[in-house]
N, C-alpha and C positions, 0 to 999 in steps of 0.2 A: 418522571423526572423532566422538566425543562431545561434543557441545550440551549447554555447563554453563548451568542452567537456572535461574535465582531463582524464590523460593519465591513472587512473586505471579507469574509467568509461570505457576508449573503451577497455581496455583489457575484462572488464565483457561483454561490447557487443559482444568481437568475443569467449570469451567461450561460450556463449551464442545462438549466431549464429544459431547452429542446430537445437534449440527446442524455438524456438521464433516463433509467432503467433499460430495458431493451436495446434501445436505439443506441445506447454505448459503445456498445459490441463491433457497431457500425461507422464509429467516427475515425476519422484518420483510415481511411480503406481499410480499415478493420485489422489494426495495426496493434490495439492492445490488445484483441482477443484474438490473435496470430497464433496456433501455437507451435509455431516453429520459433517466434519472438520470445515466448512463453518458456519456451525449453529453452533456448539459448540464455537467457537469465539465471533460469534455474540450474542449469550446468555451470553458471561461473560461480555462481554462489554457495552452493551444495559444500565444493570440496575447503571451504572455511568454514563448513557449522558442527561445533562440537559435536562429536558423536556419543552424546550421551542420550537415555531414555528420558522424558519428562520436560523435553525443550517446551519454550513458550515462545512464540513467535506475532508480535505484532506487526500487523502491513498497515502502517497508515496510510491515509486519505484512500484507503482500497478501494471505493467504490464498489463492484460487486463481488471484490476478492476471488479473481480467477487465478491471479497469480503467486495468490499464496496456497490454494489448494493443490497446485499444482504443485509446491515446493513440499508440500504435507506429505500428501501421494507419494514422492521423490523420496522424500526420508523414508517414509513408512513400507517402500521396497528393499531400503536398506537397513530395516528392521530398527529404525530408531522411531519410538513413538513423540509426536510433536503437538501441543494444542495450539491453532489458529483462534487468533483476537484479529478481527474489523474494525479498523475505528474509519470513520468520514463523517462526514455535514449532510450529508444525503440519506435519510433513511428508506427514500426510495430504491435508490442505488442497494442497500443494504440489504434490503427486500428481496430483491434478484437472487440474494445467495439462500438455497435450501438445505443447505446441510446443516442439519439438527447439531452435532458436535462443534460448529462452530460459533464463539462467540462473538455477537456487534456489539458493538460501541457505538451508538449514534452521538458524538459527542465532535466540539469543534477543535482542531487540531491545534490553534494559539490560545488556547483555553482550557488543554485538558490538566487534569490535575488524578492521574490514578494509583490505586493501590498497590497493581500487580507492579514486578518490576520485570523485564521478558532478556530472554538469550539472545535475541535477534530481532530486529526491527530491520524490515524492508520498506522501500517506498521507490516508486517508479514516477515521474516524469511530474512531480506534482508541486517541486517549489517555484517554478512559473505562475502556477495561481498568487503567489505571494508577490506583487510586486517591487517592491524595495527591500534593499540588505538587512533592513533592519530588522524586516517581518519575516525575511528567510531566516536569520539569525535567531529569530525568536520559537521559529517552529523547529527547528534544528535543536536547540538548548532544552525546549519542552520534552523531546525525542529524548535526546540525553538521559532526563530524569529519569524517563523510565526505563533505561537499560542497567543492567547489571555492568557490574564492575568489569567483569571479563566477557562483557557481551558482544555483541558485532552488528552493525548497523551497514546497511547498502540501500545504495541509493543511483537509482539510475537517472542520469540527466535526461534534460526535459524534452519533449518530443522536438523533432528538426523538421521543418518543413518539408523537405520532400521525402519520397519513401527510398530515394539511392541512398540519401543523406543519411537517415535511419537506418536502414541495412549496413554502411558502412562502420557506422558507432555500435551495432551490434555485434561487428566482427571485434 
């Protein structure tokens, strides 16, 4: 399948470029692969996700989806079974993740049009790539579609340049 791609998705892939797969882990003092970050997330979010069995959970623009497996994990201690969906522009990014039970999505996020419709959609720090209201509005609205009627959607704003700054808005 060919990933039709808008022209500010690839400008975010070729910023991107350097610090894609591996080297991710590494950007922002290793700030979104924290997982003290990681758990504080997953702790404000948890005590909003239905606790029913068979949630469906997409993390867009996840990159290597650390942070949804960690939400997976979370549930699946509290004996609610959940499937993780990937979607990003990056299928390198996507590549990094080996969990066989997880589905990618190599698909662009102002573009996607899918079948599932999920309980939950997360997304972390990622309508910054979208530069104008209009392109957040649009990736927002796409989001939308695929959520269920009574579903719940979180969204962490976008990374703050220092790491006090960060740690602050985590609290």
């Amino acid at each position: 399948m060919t990933v039709q791609i808008h022209k500010i998705s690839k400008i975010n892939l070729i910023r991107d470029k350097n610090v894609l797969g591996a080297m991710w882990s590494k950007t922002y003092n290793s700030y979104f692969s924290n997982q003290k970050n990681i758990g504080l997330f997953v702790k404000k979010v948890i005590k909003h996700i239905p606790a029913k069995n068979g949630i469906k959970i997409l993390y867009a623009c996840s990159g290597t989806g650390m942070l949804g497996e960690a939400l997976v994990k979370k549930l699946e201690r509290k004996e609610i079974q959940a499937q993780l969906y990937l979607i990003d522009i990056s299928k390198k990014q996507l590549n990094e993740n080996h969990n066989p039970k997880t589905l990618k999505l190599h698909r662009d996020i102002l573009k996607i049009k899918l079948k599932n419709s999920f309980d939950v959609i997360i997304m972390r720090s990622s309508l910054d790539y979208f530069p104008t209201e209009k392109l957040q509005i649009k990736v927002l609205s796409n989001l939308r579609n695929c959520l269920e009627n009574d579903g719940v959607f979180f969204n962490q704003a976008a990374s703050l340049p220092t790491l006090i700054e960060r740690n602050l808005a985590d609290k």
